[in-house]
C-alpha positions as CSV (number, residue, x, y, z in Angstrom):
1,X,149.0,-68.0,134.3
2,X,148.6,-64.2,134.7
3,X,151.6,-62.0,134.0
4,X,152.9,-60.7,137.2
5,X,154.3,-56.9,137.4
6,X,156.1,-55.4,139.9
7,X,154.6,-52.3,140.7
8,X,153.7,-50.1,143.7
9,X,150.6,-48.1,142.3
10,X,148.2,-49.6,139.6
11,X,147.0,-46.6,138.1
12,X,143.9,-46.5,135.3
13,X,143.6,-44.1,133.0
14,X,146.6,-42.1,131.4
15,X,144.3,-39.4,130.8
16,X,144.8,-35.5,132.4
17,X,144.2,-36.8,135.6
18,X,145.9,-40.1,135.6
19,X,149.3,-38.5,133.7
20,X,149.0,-35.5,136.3
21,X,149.0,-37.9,139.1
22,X,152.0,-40.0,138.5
23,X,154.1,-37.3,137.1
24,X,153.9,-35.5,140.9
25,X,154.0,-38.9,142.4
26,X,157.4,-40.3,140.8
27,X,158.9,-36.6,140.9
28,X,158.9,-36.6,145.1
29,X,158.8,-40.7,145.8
30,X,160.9,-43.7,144.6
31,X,157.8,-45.8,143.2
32,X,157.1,-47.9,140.4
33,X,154.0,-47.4,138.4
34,X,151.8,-49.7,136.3
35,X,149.9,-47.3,134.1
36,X,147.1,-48.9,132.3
37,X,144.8,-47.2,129.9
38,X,141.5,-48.9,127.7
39,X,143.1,-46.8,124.2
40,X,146.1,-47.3,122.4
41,X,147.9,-44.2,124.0
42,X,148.2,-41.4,126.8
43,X,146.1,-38.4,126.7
44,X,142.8,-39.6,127.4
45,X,139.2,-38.6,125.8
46,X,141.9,-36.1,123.6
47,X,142.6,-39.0,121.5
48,X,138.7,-39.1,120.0
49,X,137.8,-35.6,120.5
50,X,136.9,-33.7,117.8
51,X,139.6,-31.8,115.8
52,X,139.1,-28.5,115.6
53,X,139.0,-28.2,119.7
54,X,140.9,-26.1,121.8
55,X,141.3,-25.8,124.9
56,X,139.3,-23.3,126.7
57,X,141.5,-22.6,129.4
58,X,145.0,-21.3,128.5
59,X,147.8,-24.4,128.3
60,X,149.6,-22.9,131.1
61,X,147.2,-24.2,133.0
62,X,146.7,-27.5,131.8
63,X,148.8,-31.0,131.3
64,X,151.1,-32.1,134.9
65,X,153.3,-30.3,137.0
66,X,156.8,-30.9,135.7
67,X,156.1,-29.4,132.2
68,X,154.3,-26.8,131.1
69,X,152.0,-27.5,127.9
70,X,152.8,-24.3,124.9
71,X,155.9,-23.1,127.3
72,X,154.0,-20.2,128.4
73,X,153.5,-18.2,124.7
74,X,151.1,-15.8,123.8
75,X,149.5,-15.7,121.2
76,X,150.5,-12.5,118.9
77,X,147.5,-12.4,115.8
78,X,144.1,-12.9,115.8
79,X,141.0,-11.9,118.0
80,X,142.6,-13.3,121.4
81,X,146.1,-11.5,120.7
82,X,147.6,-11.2,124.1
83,X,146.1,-14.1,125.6
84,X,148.1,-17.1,126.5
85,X,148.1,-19.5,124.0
86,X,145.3,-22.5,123.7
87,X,146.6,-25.8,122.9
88,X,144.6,-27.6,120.4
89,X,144.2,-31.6,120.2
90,X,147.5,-32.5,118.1
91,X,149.2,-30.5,120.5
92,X,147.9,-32.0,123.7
93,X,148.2,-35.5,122.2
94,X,152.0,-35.3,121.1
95,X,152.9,-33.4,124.7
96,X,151.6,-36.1,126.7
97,X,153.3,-39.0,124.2
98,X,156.4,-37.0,125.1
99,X,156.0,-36.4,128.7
100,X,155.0,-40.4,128.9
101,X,158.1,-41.2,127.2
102,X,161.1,-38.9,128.3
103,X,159.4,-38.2,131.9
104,X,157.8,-41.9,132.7
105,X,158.7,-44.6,130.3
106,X,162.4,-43.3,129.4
107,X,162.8,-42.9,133.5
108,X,162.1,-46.2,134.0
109,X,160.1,-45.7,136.4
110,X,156.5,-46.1,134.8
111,X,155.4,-49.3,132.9
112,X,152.6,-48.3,130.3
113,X,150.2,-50.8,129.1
114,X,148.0,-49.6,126.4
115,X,144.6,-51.3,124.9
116,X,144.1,-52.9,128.5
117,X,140.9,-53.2,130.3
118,X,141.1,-52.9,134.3
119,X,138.9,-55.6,135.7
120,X,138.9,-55.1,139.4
121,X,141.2,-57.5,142.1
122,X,144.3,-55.6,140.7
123,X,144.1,-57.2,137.7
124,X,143.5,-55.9,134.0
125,X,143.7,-58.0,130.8
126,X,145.0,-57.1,127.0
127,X,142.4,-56.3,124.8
128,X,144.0,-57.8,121.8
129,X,145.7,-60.8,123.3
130,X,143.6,-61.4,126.1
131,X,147.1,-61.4,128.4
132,X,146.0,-61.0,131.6
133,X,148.5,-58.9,134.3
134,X,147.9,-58.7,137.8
135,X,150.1,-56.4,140.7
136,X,151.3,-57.6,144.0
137,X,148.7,-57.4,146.7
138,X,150.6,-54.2,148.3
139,X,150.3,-52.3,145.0
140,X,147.9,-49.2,145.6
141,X,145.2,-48.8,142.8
142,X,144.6,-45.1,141.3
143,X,141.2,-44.4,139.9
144,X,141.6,-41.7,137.2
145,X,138.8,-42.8,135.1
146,X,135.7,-41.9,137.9
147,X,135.3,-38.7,136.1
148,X,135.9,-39.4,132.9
149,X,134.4,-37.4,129.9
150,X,131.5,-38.8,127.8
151,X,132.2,-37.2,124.1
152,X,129.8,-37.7,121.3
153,X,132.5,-39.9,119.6
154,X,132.3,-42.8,121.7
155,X,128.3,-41.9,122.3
156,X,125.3,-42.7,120.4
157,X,123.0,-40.2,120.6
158,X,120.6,-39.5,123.5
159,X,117.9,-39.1,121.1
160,X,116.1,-42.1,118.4
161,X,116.8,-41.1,114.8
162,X,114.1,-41.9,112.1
163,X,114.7,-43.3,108.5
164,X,116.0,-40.3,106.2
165,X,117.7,-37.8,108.9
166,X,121.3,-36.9,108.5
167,X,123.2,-37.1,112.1
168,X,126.8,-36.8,113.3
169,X,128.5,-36.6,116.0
170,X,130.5,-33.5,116.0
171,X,134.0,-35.0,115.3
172,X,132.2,-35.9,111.5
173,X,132.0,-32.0,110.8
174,X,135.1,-31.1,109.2
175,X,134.7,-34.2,107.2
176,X,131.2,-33.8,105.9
177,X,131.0,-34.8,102.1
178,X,128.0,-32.0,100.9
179,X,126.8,-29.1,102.6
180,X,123.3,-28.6,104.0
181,X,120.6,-25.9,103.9
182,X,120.1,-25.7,107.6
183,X,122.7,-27.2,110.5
184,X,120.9,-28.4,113.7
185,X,123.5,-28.1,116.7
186,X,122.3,-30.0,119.7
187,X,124.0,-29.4,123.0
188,X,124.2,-26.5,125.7
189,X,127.7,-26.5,126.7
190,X,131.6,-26.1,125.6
191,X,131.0,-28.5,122.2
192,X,127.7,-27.4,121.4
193,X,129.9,-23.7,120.9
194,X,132.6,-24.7,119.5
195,X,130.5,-26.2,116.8
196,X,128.4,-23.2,115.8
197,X,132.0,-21.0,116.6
198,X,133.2,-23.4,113.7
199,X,130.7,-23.2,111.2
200,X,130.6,-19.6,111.3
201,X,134.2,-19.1,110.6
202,X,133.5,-21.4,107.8
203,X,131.1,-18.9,106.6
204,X,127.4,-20.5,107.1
205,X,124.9,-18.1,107.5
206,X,124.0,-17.5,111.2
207,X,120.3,-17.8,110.0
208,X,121.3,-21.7,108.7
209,X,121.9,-22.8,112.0
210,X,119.2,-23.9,114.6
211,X,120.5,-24.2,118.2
212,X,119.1,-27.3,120.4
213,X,120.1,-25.8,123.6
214,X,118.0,-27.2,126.8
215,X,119.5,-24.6,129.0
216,X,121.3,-21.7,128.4
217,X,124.8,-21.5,130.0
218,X,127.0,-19.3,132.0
219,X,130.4,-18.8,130.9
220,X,133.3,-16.9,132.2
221,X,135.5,-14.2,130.6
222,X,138.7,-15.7,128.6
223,X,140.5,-12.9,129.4
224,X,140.3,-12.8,133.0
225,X,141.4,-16.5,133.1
226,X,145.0,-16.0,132.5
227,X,148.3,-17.0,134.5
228,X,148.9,-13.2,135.1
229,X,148.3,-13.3,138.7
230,X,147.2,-9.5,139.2
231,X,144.2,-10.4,136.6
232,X,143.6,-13.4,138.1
233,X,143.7,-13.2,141.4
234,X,141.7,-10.2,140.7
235,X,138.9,-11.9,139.2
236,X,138.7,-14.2,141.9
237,X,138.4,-10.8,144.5
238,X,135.9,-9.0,142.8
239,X,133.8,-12.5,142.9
240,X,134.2,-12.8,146.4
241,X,133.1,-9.2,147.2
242,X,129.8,-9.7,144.8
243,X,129.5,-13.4,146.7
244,X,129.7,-11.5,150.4
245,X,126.3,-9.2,149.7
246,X,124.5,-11.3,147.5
247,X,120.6,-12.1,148.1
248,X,120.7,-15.1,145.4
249,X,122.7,-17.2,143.4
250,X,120.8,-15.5,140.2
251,X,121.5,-12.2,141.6
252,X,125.1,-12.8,142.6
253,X,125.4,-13.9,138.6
254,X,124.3,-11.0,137.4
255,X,126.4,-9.1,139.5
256,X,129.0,-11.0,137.9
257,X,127.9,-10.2,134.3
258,X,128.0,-6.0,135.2
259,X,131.4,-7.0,136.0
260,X,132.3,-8.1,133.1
261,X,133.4,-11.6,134.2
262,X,130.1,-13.9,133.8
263,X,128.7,-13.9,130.4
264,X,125.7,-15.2,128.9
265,X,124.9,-15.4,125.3
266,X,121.0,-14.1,125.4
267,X,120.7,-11.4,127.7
268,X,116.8,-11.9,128.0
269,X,117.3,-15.4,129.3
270,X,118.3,-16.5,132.9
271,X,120.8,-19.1,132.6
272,X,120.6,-22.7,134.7
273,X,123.8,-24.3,133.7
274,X,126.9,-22.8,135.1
275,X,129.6,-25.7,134.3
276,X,131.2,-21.9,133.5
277,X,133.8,-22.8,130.3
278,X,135.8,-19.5,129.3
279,X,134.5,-17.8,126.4
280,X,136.3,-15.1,124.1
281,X,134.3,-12.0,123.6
282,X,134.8,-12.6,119.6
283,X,133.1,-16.0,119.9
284,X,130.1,-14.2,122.1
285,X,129.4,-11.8,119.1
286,X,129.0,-15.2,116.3
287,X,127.2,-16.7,119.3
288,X,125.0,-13.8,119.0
289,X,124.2,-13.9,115.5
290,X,122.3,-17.2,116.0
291,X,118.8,-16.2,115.8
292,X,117.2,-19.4,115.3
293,X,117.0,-21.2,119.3
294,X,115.1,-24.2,120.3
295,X,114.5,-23.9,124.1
296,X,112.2,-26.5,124.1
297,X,113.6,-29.5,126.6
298,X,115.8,-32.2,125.2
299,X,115.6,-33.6,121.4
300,X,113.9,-36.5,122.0
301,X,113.6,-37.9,118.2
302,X,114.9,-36.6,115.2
303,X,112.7,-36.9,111.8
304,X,112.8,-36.0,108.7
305,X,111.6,-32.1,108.4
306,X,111.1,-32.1,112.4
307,X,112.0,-32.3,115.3
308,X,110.3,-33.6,118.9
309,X,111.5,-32.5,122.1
310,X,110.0,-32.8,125.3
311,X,108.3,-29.7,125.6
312,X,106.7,-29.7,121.8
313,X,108.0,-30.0,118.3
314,X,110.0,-27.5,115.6
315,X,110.0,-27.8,111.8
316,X,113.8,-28.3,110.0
317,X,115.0,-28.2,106.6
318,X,114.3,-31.9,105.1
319,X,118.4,-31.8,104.1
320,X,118.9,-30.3,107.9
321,X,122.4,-32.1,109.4
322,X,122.3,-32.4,112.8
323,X,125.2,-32.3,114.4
324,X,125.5,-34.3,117.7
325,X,127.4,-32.2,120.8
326,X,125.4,-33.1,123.9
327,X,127.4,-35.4,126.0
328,X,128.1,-35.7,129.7
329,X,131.5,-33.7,129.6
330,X,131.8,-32.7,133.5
331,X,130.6,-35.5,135.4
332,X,129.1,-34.7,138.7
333,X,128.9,-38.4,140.4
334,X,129.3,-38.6,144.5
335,X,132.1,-37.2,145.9
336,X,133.8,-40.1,147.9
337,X,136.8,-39.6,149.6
338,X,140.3,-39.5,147.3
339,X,142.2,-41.9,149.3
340,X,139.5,-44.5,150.2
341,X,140.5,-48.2,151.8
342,X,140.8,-50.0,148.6
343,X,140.8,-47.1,145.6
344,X,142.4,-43.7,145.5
345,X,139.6,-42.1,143.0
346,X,141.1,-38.8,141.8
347,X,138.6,-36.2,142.0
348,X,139.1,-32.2,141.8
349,X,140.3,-30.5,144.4
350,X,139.7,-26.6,143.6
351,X,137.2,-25.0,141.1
352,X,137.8,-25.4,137.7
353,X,141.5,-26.9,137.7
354,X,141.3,-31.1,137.4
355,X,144.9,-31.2,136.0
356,X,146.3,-29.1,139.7
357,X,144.0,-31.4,141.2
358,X,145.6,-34.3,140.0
359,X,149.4,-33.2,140.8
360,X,148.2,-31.9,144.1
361,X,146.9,-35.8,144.6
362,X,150.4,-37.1,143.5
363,X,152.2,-35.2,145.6
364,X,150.8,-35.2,149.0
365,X,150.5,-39.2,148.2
366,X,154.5,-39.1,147.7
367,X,154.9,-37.1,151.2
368,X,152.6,-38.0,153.6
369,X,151.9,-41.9,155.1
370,X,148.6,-41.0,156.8
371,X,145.4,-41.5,154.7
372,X,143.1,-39.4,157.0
373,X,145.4,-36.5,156.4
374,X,145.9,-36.6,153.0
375,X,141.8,-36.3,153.2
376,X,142.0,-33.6,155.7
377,X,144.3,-31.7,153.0
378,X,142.7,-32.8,149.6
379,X,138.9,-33.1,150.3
380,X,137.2,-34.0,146.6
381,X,135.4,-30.9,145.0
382,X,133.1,-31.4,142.0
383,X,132.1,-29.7,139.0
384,X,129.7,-26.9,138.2
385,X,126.4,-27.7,136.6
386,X,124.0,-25.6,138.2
387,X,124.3,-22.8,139.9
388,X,124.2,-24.6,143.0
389,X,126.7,-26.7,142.2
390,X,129.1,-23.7,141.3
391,X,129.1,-22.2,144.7
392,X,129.7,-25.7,146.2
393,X,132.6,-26.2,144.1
394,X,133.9,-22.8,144.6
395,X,133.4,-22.9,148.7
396,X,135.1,-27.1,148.4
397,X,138.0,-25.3,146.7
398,X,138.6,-22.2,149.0
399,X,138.7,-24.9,152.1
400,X,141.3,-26.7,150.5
401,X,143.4,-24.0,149.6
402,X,143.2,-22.8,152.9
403,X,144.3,-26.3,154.5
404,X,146.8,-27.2,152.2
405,X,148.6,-23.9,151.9
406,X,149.0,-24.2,155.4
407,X,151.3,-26.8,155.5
408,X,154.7,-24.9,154.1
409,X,155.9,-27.4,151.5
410,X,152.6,-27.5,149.9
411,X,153.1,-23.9,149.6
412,X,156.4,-23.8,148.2
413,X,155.6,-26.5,145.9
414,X,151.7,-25.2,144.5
415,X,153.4,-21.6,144.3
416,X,156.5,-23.1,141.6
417,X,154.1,-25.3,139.0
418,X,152.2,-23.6,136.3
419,X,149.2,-25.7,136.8
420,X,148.4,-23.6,139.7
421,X,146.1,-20.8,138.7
422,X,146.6,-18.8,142.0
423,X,150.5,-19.4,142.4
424,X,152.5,-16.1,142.4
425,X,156.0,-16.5,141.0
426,X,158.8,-15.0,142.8
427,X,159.3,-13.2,139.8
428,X,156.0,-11.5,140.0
429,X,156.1,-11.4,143.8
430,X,155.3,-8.0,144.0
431,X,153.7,-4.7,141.7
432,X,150.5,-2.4,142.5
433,X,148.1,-4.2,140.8
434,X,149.0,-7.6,142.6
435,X,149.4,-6.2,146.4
436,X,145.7,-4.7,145.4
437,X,144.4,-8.2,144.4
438,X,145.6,-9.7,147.0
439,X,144.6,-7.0,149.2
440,X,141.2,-7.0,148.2
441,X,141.1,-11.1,148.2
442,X,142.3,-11.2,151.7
443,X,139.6,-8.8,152.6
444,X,136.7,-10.2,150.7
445,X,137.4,-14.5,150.7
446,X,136.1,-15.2,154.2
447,X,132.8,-13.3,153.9
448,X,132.6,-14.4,150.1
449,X,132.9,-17.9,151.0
450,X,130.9,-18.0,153.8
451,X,128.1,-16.6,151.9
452,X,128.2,-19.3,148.9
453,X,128.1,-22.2,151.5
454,X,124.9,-20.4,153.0
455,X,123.7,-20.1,148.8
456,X,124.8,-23.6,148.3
457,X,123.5,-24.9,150.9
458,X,126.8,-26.2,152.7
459,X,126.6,-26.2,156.3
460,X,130.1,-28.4,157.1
């Protein structure tokens, strides 16, 4: 016989979305959660990613509404002095242990199950007993896993490896036992940087690395992206102005680059992929250095001495590592409604920010009965990938912020937690530089956005 718990929400995955979910969701309703998770802990695809990783955004930003991740600190040495600190993997994985067990656990008011798979009719089983558990029939299920990460950890590589080649995923590169004449980095986006960010601070020779990069990405200033909300809010103005005149969606970038809040790392190439990570200016000038690119389509096989993509072949060192970083990291599957008849699938709800997305979805669950509503307020958003998809996201996000800030305890609520990029604290409610951010946003959002749906190609 199953094992019955007594729960009112199933939800699976403890990752950022899952924990951000339930901690709004049991801070503004009297529920019982079931959280269920596949790995042995909370945290998510942290638990296997690779450990020299940061994150790219600043920890402000990040982890669920009730806490904030690095209690706000800047970081006083080194290249990003001034910035707002970035967690890195230990860090994220011991502050969501301790948010599961003084916030959730130790409340008594979550019920974690780890090493359990979900297997649909609100039922998931122990993967090391076999135990099955099922909820009561009037238990709503969360989906936090519909965007989950792919990370090369958990991947084998999307290319065949012949007899003799050296290849590891990127987690394996701290740990490599000899070093090699020549490192092969394959990947476009956040990882693909970070490794060749690593190696060079580990003092390889920029001319010993050969980047696999099938596009070339867009990336966004670090230091604009920063819970100061005159810089912020700011950045998102001067956006919107470009946006409102812009012929293109390559143009408008552009713009964005004289601006100083796009960048790319090869100025002679037009960029495709805008999935638009932050980047430091310190990391840009190693990126730089990298001489040796291979724009060439995807790696389709790695040999011994060469390499085959799709759009011809490359000679390597014979000894060459290749280090694996291309993974699906930002998912762009169909956007189906958050709060569907069976399923609430959490999905983002403004550019750029999964873990506000997630509290926002907790919340307006806890205070709102109507399902339609809670659509009307928290319409799912997706990710960037191309350019396209940037100015969709960015236009799904502005019509969201406009609808749910309407209501006034949304308001109240997004403008206290940290997770909110655009909140302004009523400690920072007023200076020049803000009133002329917000100035210029209220002047510049409606045209801005109107002009990115017409881009993107949104007509609704």
């Amino acid at each position: 016989m199953p094992s019955r718990v007594e729960a009112d929400y199933l939800v699976v995955g403890a990752g950022a979305m899952g924990m951000g979910f339930v901690d709004a969701l049991i801070d503004h309703a009297d529920v019982r959660v079931a959280l269920v998770d596949r790995r042995d802990g909370v945290g998510g695809h942290w638990r296997q990613a690779y450990p020299f990783v940061r994150l790219h955004q600043s920890s402000t930003f990040y982890g669920v509404a009730s806490r904030v991740l690095g209690g706000g600190r800047i970081q006083t040495t080194g290249p990003e002095a001034g910035l707002q600190e970035r967690a890195d993997q230990p860090t994220i994985c011991a502050y969501y242990e301790q948010v599961l067990a003084e916030r959730m656990v130790g409340g008594g008011r979550v019920e974690f199950f780890p090493g359990c798979d979900y297997v649909g009719g609100r039922a998931f089983v122990s993967r090391a007993s076999g135990e099955r558990f099922e909820v009561p029939d009037r238990c709503r299920v969360v989906d936090a896993r519909y965007l989950e990460p792919e990370i090369p950890a958990e991947s084998t590589p999307r290319f065949a490896v012949t007899e003799g080649v050296r290849v590891i995923p990127v987690n394996d590169l701290p740990a490599r036992e000899s070093t090699a004449s020549q490192y092969v980095v394959v990947g476009s986006g956040k990882t693909a940087t970070d490794a060749c960010v690593w190696l060079l601070g580990r003092g390889v020779d920029p001319d010993a690395i050969c980047w696999v990069r099938s596009r070339d990405p867009w990336m966004l200033n670090r230091s604009l992206v920063q819970p100061e909300p005159a810089i912020y809010l700011g950045m998102v103005a001067e956006m919107m102005r470009r946006a409102a005149v812009a012929r293109s969606l390559p143009e408008l970038f552009g713009q964005l680059e004289d601006a100083g809040i796009m960048l790319r790392i090869d100025r002679s190439v037009t960029p495709t992929m805008a999935k638009a990570p932050t980047l430091g200016m310190w990391e840009l000038d190693g990126l730089r250095s990298i001489g040796h690119v291979v724009r060439r389509g995807h790696l389709r096989v790695a040999r011994r001495g060469r390499l085959e993509l799709e759009e011809g072949s490359v000679a390597v060192a014979d000894d060459a590592l290749v280090v694996n970083c291309a993974a699906d990291g930002l998912k762009n599957p169909p956007l189906v409604p958050i709060w569907g008849s069976e399923v609430i699938t959490l999905q983002p709800v403004r550019a750029g920010f999964p873990c506000f997305g997630a509290a926002l979805a907790g919340y307006v669950e806890a205070t709102r009965v109507d399902d339609a509503e809670k659509n009307r307020l928290c319409r799912p958003s997706s990710y960037g990938n191309s350019l396209t998809d940037w100015a969709r996201m960015n236009v799904l996000g502005a019509r969201n912020t406009a609808a749910y800030s309407a209501e006034p305890d949304i308001k109240d609520w997004t403008d206290s937690i940290a997770v909110n990029p655009a909140r302004i604290p009523p400690e920072r409610a007023s200076s020049p530089d803000l009133d002329e951010a917000v100035g210029r946003l209220d002047r510049y959002l409606g045209p801005g956005v109107a002009r990115l749906a017409a881009l993107g190609g949104l007509t609704g």
